[in-house]
C-alpha positions in Angstrom: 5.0 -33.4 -20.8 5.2 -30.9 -17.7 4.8 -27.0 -19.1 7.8 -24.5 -19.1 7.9 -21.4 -17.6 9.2 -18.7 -18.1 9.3 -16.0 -14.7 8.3 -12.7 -15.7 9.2 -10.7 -12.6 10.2 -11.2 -9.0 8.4 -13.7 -6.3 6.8 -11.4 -3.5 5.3 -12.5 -0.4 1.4 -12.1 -0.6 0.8 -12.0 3.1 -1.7 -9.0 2.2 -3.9 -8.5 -1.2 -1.4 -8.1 -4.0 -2.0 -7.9 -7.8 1.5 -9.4 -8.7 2.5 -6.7 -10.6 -1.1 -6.7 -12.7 0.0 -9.9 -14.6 -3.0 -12.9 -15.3 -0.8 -16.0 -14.8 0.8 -16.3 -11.5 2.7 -19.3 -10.0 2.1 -19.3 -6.0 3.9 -21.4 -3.7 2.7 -22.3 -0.4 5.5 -21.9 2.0 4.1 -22.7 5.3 1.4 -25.6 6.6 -2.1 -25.5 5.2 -3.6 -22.6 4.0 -5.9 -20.7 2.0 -5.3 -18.9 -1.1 -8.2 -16.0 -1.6 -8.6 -14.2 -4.9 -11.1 -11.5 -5.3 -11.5 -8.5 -7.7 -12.6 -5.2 -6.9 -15.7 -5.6 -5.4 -15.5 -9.1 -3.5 -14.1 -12.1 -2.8 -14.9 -15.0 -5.9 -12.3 -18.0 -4.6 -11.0 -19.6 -1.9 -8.3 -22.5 -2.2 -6.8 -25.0 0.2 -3.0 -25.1 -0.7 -1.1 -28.2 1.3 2.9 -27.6 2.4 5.1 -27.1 -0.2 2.4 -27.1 -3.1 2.5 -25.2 -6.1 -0.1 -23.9 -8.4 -0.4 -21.2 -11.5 -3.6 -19.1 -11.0 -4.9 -17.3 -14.0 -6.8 -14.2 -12.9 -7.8 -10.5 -14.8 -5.1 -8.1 -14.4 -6.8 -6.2 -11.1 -7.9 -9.5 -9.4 -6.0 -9.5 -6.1 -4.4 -13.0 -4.3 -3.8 -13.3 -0.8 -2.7 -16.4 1.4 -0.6 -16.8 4.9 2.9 -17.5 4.0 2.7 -17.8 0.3 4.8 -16.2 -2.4 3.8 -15.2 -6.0 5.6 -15.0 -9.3 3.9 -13.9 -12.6 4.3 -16.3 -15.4 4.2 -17.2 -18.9 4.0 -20.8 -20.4 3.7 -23.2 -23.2 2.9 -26.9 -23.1 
């Protein structure tokens, strides 16, 4: 059975370093070819993920983590199996 979701906010673009609003479960779309997602916290960079066209993932992260990824967009989430 796929999880529900339920959006807790507004999707933003994270072109640049972004918190989403301080939340720890974001959904992320990729929205252009190929890229990479980066998440780091205040002192450096801990992940790097390759995200194809059109793919979807929910990142859980501490509240001051940043994500950051070329044409992706970021919604904060809660969900239930």
């Amino acid at each position: 059975m796929a999880a529900v979701y339920k959006f807790k906010g507004t999707e933003v673009a994270i072109t640049s370093a972004n918190t989403v609003g301080n939340n720890v479960l974001i959904r992320v779309t990729n929205g252009a070819a190929t890229a990479v997602l980066t998440v780091a916290n205040t002192t450096a960079t801990y992940a790097n993920v390759t995200l194809t066209a059109s793919e979807v993932i929910v990142v859980e992260k501490a509240t001051t983590d940043t994500l950051q990824g070329t044409g992706m967009r970021a919604v904060a989430v809660a969900y239930r199996n």
